[in-house]
NUDRENKE-378598 format. One record per atom (N, C-alpha, C, O): residue in one letter; x, y negated, z. Coordinates in steps of 0.001 Angstrom, whole numbers, padded with zeros to 6 digits, always signed. Layout:
BEGIN
AXYZ...
***
This chain:
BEGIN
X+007831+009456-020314X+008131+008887-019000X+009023+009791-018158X+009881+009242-017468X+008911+011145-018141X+009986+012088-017483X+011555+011624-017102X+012089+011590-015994X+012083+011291-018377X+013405+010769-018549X+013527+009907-017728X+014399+010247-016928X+012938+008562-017399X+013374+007661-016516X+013160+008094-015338X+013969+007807-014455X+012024+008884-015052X+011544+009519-014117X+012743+010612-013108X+013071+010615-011921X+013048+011286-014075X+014615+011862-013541X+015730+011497-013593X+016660+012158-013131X+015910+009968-014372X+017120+009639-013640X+017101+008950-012493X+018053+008971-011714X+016061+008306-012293X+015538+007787-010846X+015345+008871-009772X+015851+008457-008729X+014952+009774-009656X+015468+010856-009116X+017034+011615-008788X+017312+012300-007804X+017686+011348-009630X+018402+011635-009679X+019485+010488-008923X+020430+010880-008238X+019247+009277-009117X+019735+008241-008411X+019816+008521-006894X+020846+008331-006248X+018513+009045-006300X+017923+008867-005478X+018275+009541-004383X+018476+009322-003189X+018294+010508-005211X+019453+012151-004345X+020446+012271-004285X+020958+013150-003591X+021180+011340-005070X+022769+011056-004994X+022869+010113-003871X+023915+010124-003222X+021934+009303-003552X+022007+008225-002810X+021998+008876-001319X+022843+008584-000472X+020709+009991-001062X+020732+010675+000256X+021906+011290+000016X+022589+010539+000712X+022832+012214-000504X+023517+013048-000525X+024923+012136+000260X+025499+012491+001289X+025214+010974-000521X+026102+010238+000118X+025897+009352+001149X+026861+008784+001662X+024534+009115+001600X+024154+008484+002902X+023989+009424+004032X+023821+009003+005177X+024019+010327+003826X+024194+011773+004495X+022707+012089+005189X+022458+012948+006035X+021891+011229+004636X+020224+011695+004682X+020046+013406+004308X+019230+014212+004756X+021346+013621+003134X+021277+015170+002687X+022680+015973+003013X+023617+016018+002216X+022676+016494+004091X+024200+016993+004700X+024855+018464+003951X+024349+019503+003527X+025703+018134+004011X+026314+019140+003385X+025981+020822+003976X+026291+021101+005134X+025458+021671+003240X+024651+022778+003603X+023055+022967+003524X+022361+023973+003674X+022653+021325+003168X+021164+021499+003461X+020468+022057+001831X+021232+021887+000881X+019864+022336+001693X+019175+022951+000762X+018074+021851-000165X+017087+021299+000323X+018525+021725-001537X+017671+021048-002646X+016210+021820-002914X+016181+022625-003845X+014836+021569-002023X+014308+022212-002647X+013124+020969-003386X+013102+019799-003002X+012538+021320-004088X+011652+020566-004990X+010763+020158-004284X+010630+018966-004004X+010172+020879-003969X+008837+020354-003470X+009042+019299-002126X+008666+018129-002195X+009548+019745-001164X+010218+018506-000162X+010858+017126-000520X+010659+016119+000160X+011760+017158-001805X+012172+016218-002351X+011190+015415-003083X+011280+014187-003110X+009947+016270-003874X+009588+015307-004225X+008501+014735-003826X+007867+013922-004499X+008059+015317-002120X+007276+014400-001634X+007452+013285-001101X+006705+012320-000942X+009473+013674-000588X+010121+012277-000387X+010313+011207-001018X+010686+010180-000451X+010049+011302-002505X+010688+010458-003416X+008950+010025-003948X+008795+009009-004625X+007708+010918-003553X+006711+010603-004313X+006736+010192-005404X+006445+009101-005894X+007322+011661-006036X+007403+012390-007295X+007096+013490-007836X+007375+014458-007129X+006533+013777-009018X+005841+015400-009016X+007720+016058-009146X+008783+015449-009264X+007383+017539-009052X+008574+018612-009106X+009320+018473-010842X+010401+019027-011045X+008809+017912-011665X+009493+017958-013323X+010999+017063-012818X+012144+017496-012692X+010531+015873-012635X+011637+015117-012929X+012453+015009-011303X+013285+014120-011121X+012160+015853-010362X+012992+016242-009426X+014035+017346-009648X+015185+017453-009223X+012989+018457-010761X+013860+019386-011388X+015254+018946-011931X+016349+019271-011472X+015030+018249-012861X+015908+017947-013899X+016817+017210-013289X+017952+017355-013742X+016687+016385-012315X+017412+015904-011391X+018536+016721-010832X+019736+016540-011039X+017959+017672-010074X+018805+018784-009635X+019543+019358-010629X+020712+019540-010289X+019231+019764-011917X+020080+020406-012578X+021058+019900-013030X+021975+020523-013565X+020973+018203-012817X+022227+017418-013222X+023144+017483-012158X+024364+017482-012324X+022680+017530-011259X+023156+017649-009748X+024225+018279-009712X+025378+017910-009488X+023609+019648-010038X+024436+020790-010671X+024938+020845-011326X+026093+020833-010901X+024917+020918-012343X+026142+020538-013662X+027165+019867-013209X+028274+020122-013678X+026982+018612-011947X+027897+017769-011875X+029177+018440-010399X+030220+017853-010112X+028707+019669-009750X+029192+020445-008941X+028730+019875-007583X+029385+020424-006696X+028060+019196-007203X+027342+018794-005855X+026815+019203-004990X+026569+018684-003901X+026400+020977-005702X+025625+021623-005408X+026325+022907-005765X+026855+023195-006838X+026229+023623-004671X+025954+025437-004913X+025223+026272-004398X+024603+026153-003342X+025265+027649-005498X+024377+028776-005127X+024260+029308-003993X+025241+030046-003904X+023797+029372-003273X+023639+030229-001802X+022579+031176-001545X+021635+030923-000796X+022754+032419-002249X+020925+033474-002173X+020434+032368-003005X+021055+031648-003787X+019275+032378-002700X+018189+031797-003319X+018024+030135-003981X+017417+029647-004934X+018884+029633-002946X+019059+028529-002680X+020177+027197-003529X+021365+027502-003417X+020072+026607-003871X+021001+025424-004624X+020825+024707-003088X+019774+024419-002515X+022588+024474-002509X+022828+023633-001169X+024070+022422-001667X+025110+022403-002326X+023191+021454-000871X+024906+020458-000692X+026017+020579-000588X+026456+021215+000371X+026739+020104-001387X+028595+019867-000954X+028705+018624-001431X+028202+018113-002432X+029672+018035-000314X+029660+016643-000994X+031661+017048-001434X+032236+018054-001019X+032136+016264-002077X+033083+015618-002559X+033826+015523-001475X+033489+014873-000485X+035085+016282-001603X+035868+015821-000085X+037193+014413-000967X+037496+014250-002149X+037552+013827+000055X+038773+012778-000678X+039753+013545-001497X+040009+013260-002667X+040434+014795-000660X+041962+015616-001353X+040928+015958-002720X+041589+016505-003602X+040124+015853-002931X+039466+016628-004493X+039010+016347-005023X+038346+016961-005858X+039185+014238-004682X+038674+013048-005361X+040318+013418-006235X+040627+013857-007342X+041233+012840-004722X+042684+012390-005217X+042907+013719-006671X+043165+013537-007861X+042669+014996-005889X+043124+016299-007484X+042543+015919-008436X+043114+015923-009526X+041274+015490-008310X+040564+015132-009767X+041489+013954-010737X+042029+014099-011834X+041403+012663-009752X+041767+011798-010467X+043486+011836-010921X+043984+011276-011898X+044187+012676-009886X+045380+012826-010337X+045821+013520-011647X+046879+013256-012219X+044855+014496-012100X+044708+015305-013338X+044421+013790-014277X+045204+013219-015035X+043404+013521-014006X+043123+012404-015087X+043709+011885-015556X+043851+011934-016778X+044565+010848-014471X+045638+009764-014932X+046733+010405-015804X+047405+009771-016617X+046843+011669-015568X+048443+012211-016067X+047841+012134-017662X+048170+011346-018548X+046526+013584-017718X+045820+013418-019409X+045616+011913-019841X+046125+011163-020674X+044798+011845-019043X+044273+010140-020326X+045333+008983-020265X+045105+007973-020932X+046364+009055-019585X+047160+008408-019627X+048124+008640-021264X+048473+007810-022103X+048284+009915-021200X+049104+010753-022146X+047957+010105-023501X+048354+009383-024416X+046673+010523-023344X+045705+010373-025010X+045748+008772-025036X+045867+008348-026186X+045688+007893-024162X+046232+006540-024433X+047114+006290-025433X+046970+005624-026458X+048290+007061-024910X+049666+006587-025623X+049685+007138-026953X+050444+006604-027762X+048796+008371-027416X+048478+008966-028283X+047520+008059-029263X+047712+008291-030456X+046860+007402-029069X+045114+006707-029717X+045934+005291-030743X+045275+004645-031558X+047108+005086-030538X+047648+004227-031466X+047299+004484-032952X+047444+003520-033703X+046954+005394-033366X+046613+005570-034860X+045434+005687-034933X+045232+006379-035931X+044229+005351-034337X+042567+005424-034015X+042484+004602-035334X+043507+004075-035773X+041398+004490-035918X+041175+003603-036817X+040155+002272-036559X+039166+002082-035850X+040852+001539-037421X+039806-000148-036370X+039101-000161-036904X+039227-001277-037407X+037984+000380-037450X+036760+000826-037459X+036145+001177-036300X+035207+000508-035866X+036678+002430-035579X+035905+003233-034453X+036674+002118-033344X+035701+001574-032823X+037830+001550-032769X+037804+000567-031669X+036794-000386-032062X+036149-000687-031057X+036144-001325-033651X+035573-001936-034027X+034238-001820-032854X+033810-002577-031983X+033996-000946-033173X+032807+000123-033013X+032688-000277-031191X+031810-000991-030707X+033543+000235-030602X+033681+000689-029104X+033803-000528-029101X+032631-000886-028980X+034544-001635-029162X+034660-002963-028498X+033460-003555-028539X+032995-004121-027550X+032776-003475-029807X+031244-004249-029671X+030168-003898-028427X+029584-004739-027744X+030029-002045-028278X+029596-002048-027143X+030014-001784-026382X+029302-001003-025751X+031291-002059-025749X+031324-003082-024487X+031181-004245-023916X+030724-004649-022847X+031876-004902-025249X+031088-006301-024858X+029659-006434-024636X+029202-007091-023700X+028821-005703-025646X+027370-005575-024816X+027244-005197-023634X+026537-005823-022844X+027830-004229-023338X+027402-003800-022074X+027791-005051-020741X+027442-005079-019561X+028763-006119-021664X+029100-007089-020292X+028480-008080-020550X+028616-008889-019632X+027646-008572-021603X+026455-009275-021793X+025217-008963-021036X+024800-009851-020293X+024606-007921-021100X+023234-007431-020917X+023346-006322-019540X+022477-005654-018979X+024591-006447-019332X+024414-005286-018305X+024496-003709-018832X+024508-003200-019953X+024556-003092-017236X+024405-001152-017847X+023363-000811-018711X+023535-000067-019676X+021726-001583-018260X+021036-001068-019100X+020152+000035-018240X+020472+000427-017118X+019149+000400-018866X+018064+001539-018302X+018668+003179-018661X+019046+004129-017976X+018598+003050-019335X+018778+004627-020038X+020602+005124-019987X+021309+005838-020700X+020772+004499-019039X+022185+005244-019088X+023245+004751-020129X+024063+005553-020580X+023238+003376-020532X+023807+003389-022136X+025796+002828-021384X+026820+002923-022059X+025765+002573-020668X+026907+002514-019626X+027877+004009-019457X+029087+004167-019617X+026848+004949-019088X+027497+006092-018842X+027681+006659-020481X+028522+007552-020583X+027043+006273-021680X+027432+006715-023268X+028502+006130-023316X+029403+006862-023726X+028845+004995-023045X+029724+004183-023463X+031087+004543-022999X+032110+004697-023665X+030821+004685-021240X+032006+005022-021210X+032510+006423-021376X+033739+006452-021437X+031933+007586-021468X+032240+008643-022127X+032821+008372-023388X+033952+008720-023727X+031820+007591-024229X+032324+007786-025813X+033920+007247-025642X+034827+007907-026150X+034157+006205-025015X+035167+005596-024749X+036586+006610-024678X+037504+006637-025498X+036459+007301-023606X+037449+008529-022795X+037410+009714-024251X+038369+010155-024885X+036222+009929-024402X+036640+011284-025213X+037255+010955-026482X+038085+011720-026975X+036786+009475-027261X+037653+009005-028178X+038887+009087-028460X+039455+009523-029461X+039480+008393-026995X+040754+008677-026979X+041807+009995-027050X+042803+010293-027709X+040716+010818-025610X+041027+012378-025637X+041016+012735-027095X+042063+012232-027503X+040577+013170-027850X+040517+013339-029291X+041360+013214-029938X+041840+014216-030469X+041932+011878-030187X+043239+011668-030396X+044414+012279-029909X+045537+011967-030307X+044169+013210-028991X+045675+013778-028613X+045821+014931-029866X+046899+015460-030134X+044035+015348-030878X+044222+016578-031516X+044196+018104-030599X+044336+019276-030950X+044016+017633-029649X+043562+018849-028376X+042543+019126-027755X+042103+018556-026757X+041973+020319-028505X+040463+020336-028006X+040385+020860-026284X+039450+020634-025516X+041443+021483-026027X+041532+021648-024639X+041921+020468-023577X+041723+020576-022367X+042427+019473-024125X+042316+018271-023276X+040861+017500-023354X+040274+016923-022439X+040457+017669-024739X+038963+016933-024637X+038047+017485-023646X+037331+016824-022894X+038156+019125-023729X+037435+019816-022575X+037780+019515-021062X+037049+019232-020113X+039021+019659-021158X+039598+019729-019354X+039193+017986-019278X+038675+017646-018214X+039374+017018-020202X+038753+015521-019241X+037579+015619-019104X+037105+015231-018036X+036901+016042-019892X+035166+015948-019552X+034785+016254-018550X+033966+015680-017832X+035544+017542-018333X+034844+018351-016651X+035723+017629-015614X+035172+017402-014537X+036900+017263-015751X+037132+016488-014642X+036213+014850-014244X+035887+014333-013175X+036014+014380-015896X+034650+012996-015340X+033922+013709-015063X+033812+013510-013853X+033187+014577-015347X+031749+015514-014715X+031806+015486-013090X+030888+015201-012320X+033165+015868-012779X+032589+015869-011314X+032481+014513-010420X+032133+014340-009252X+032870+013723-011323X+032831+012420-010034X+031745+010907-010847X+031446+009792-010419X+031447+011638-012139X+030404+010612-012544X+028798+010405-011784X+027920+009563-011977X+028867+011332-011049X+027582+010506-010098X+028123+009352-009205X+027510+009139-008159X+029403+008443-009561X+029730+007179-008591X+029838+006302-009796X+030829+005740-010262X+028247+006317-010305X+028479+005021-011445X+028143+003887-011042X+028524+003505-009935X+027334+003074-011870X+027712+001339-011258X+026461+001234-010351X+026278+000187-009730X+025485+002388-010228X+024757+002230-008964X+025302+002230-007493X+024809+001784-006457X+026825+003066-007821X+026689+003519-006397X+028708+002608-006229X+029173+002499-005094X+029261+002281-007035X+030428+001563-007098X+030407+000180-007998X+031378-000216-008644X+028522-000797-007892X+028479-001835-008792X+029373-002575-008792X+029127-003282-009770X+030588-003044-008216X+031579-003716-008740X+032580-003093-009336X+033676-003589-009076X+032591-002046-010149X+033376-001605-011013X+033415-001570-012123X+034378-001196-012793X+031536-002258-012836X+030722-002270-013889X+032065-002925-014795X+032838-002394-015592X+031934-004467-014219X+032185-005696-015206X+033851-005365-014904X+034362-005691-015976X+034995-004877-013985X+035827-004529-013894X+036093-003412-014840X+036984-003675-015648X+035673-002495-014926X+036034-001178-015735X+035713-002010-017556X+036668-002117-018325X+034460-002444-017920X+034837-003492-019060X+035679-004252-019627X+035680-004556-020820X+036513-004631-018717X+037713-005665-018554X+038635-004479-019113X+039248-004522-020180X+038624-003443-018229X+039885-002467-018398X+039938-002186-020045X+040887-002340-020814X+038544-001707-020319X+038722-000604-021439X+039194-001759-022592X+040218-001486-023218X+038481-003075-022914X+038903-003872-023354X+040178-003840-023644X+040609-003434-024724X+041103-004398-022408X+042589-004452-022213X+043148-003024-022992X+044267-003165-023486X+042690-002033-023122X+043223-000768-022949X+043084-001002-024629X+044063-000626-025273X+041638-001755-025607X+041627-001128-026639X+042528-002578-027601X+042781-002736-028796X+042757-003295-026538X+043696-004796-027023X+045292-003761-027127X+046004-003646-028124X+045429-003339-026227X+046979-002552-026427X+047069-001331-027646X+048203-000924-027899X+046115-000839-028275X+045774-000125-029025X+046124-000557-030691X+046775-000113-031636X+045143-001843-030332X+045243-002456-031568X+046610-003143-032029X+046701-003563-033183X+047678-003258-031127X+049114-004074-031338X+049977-002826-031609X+051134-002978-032001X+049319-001272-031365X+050163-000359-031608X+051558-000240-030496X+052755+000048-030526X+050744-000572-029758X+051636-000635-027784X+051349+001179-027351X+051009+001329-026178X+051419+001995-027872X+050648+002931-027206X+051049+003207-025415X+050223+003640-024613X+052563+002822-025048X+053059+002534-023812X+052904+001758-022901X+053241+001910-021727X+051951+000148-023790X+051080+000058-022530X+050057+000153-022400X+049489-000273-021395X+049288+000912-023641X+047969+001577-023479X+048228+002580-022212X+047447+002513-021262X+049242+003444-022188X+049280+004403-021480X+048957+003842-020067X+047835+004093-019627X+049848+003081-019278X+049545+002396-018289X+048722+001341-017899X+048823+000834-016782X+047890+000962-018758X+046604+000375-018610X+045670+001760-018093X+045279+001736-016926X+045380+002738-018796X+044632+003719-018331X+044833+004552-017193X+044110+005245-016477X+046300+004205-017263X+046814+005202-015639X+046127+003801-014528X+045656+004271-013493X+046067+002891-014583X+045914+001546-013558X+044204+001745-013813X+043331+001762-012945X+044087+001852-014916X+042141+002133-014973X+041780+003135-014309X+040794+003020-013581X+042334+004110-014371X+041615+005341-013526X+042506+005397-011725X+042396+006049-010686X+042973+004778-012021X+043215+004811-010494X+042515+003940-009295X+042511+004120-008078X+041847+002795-010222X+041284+001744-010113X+040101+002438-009580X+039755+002429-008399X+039505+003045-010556X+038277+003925-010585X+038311+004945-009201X+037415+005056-008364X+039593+005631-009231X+039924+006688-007937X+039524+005813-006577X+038570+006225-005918X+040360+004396-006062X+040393+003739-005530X+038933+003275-004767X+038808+003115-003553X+037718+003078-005933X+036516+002397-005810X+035764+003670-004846X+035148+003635-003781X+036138+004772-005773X+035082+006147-005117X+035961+006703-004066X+035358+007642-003546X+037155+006529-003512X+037967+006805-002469X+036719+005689-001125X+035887+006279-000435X+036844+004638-001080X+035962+003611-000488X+034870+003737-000604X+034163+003241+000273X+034304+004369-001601X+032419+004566-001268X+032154+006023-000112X+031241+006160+000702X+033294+006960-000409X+033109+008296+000049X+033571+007577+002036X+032831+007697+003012X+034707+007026+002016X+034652+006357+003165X+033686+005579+003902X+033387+005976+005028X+033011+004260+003322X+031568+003787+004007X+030526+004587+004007X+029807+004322+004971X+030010+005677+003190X+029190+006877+003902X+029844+007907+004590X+029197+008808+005124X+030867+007865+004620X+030819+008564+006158X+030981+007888+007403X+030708+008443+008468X+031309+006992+007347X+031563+005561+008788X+029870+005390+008888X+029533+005283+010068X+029026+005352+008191X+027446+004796+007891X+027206+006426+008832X+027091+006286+010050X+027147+007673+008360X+026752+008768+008630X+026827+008734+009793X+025822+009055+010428X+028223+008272+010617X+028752+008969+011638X+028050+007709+013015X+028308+007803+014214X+027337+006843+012502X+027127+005693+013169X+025532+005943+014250X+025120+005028+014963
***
């Protein structure tokens, strides 16, 4: 039970963090959180450490404190993105239709049945991105995209749900241009996908702070 336990937690604190219930400077500590959430400290833990991993949070003395996401370092993030995965797009023309085989089936699940409990949304679309990354044959681009999704994947379809069945559509489109051996307009399908994506979390970071400031 932990596992669901901390990603619900983890939901939860992303949710204060961007409703500004948790202000930037205030301090993650366990035991407060998880009397708020009436939750024991395990799966508040683990919560936090994703928190962390995901850069939301820094060291201060003793302390793990808030930072939220400013826009200029949405726009740097996603501007890095579009340029790489735009580039491993145009690259993924020789993927084998086996592994798109593979990836198209679950997506279409995922636009049948939904995200799902366990995160199978956020597998998917990772497996999706690093697939491609891969294909450039550059293990330093596979690295540098990961950590750039790392920092802005806490705006998944909980917190940007109309991007679910939209971003499906995309990758689709993206693995239809793949398969015709278009890699040029694979490329610009993914530059229009992730900007798409930039666009959604540009507007969520805006209504919590108009909500905050109210």
């Amino acid at each position: 039970m932990t596992q669901p336990l901390a990603k619900q937690a983890y939901t939860k604190i992303i949710e204060m963090i961007l409703s500004g219930a948790l202000m930037p400077g205030d301090a993650l500590q366990e035991a407060k959180l998880g009397e708020a959430l009436d939750m024991s400290r395990t799966p508040v833990r683990e919560a936090i450490k994703r928190i962390e991993a995901e850069g939301l949070v820094t060291q201060d003395g003793r302390f793990l404190k808030v930072r939220q996401l400013s826009g200029e370092e949405v726009e740097e993030i996603f501007f890095l993105r579009q340029t790489l995965e735009a580039h491993s797009a145009r690259a993924a023309t020789g993927l084998p239709a086996g592994q798109l085989d593979e990836i198209e089936a679950r997506v279409r699940r995922l636009q049948l049945e939904g995200p799902g409990e366990e995160d199978e949304q956020r597998r998917v679309d990772d497996d999706f991105h690093r697939m491609l990354a891969a294909a450039t044959g550059s293990s330093m681009i596979v690295a540098t995209i990961d950590d750039l999704r790392r920092r802005t994947c806490m705006f998944d379809h909980t917190q940007v749900p109309d991007r679910f069945l939209k971003g499906c559509a995309e990758h689709l489109e993206i693995i239809a241009a793949l398969r015709a051996g278009d890699g040029e307009t694979a490329g610009q399908l993914m530059a229009m996908h992730v900007a798409n994506a930039r666009d959604a979390i540009l507007a969520r970071l805006k209504s919590s702070d108009e909500g905050s400031d109210r």
